[in-house]
N, C-alpha and C positions, 0 to 999 in steps of 0.2 A: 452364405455371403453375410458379412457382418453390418452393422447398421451404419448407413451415412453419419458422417458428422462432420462440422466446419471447425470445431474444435483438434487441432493439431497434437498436442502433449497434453500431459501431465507432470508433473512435477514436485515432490514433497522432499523438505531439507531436512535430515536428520546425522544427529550425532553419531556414529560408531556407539559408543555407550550405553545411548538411550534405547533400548532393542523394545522395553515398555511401549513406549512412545509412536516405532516404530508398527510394532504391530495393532497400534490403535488406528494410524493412518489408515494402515492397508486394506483396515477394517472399514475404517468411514468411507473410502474409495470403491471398494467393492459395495458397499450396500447402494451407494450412489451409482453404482454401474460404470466407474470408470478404472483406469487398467494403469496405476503411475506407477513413473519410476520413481526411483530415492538417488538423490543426491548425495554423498555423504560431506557434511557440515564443513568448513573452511576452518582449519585450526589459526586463529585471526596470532596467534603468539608466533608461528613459525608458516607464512604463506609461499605457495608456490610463485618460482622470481616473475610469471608472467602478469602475477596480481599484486607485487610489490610496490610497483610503480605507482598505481593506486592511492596509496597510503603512505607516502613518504613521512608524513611526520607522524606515526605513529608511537604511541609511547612518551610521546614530546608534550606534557598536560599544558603548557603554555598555549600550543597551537593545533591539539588535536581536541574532540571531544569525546572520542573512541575509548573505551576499553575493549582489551581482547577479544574478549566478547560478541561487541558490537559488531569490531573490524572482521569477524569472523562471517559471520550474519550478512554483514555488505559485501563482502568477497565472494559469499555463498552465491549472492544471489547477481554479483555481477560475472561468474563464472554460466549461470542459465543463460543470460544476455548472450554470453562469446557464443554458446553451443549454438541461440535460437541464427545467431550471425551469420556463422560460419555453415550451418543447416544441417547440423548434426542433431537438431531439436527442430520439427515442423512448426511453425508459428501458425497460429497463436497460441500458446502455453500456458497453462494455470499454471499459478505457481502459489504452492503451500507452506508455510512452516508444520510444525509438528502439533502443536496445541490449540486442535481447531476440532469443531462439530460445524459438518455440513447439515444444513436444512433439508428436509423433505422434500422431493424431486427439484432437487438439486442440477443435475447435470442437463433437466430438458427446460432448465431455465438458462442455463448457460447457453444453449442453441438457441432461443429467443434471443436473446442477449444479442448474440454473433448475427444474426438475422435483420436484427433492430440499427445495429450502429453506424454510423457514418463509414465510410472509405474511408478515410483520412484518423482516425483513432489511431492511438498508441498503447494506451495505458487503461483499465478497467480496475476501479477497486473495491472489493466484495465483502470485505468485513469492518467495514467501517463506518458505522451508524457515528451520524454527527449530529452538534450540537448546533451549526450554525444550519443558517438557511439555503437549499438547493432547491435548484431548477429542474420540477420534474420534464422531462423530453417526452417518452412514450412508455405508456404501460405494457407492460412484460407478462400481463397474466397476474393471475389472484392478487393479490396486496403489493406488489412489484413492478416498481417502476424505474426507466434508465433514466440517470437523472447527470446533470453539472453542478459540481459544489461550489459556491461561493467560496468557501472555504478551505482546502485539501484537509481531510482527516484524518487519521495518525496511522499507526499499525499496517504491518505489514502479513498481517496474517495468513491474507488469501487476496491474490492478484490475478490480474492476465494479460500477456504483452505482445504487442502485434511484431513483426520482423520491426518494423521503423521506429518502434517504442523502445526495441532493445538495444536497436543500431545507437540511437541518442543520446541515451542510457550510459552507454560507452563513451561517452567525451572523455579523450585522454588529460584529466586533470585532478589535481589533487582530492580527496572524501575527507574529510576533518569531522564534521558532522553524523549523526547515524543515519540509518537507510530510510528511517520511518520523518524522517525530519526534513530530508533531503528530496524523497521524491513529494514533500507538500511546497519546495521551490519551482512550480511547473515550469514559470515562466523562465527562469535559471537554463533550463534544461532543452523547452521546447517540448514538453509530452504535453499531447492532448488528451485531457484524463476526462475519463465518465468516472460512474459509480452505478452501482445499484442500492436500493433503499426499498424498504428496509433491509438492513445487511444480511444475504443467504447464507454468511459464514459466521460462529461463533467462537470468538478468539478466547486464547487467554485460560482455557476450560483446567490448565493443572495449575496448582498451588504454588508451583517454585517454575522458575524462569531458568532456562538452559543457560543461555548467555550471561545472565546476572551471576552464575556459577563458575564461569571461565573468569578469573581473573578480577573479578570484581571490581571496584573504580581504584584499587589503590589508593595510594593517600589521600585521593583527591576527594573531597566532601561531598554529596547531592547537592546541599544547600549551594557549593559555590559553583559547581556544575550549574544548575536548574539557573542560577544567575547570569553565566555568561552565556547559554540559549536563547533566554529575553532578550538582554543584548543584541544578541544577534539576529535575531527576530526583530526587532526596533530598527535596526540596522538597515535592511529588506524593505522595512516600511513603504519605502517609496515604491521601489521595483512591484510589489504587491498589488500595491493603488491601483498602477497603471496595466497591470495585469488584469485585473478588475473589469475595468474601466472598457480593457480591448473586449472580453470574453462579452457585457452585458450590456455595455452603453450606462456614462456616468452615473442617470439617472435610478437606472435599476439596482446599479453595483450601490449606493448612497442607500437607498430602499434596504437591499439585504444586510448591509452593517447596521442599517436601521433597526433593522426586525431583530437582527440574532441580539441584538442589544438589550432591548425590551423582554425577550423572551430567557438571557438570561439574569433578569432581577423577579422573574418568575418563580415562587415554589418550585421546587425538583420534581413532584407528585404534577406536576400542570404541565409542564414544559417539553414530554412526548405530543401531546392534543393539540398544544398551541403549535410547534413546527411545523404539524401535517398543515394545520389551515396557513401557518406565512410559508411555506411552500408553495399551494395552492393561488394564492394571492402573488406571489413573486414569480410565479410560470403566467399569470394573466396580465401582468404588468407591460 
């Protein structure tokens, strides 16, 4: 008889190509004792018509922010969404990219996790150590605690999404934006995201970026890219506030932009020490 778990799938995205890549997963999965499958990657240049819709202005630099790449990446990972839907995928689902190191016991933290969380969760994000201030919830075991971010933190490295995470996820409407920018719109969306902290997943571990390789931004420059995300980040400003404002109560949301503020005119060598203690001070608030 195999071991209980509340843990549903697995799931790691990979290129056809990257077969490297590939067998490094399979690697970190097995030594974590988990059994995933592979998806193979979303050619974001030529998508299947069910994922087209999606992305209508693709390729359009005016009103997309997407390169191939990206649109590849988000289609990837909104194709797990349809499976976890339609139940061809058991929820709740990791969900991996290729360029990750998992942490040591790893997966009997994941079942803390799932044991810890609220009913009503959507979204879990695991490799994203942040800069700003979070709300530790309940400790997870050794250094490891479920925590709410003031802030959504970037990367999409290593996720987990419950059936109703994935159902939402699916709003039939246009992605302009990438996946990593999009799902830190919670209130956009309606995902009720955790995190864990410090991150059990280590992103980013190879030199060259898959996506950045597909198609790369075309004529369009970072610098003027990197400009109309601010923008449109400035843009949100409001929506954000009040997102804020719902998850903590004015006062406390004021406090966390307070802290990540101070914290960052901090040394870079000081600014791990100082977050755990306005962490600490922002869960007693």
């Amino acid at each position: 008889m195999g071991r209980m778990t509340l843990l549903g799938a697995t799931v790691f995205i990979n290129l056809d190509r990257d077969t490297a890549r590939r067998t490094h997963m399979e690697s970190e999965c097995a030594k974590a004792g988990l059994s995933p499958m592979r998806l193979s990657a979303a050619n974001g240049a030529a998508l299947e018509e069910e994922l087209r819709a999606y992305f209508p202005h693709a390729g359009d630099q005016e009103r997309s922010f997407l390169s191939p790449g990206e649109t590849g990446c988000y289609a990837s990972h909104l194709t797990i969404c349809r499976r976890i839907v339609s139940g061809e995928l058991q929820a709740p689902v990791l969900v991996f990219e290729d360029d990750i190191e998992l942490h040591d016991g790893f997966a009997a933290l994941i079942e803390r996790t799932l044991q810890t969380l609220p009913a009503d969760w959507d979204i879990v994000r695991l490799s994203n150590d942040t800069k700003q201030v979070a709300a530790p919830l309940a400790e997870l075991g050794g250094r490891y605690d479920l925590v709410r971010y003031s802030t959504i933190p970037g990367s999409t490295g290593a996720l987990m999404f419950s059936r109703t995470g994935a159902e939402k996820f699916l709003a039939a409407e246009a992605r302009d934006l990438p996946i990593d920018q999009d799902l830190k719109r919670v209130w956009h969306w309606g995902l009720n995201t955790f995190g864990v902290l410090p991150a059990p997943v280590r992103r980013d571990i190879f030199d060259t970026s898959s996506i950045d390789a597909i198609g790369g931004e075309g004529h369009r420059s970072k610098k003027k890219r990197q400009a109309r995300l601010r923008a449109h980040r400035r843009s949100e400003a409001r929506a954000r506030f009040a997102h804020g404002v719902r998850s903590f109560g004015a006062g406390r949301w004021i406090l966390a932009e307070s802290l990540s503020a101070l914290i960052a005119l901090a040394p870079k060598r000081s600014r791990p020490s100082l977050l755990m203690r306005a962490n600490r001070l922002f869960a007693g608030a």
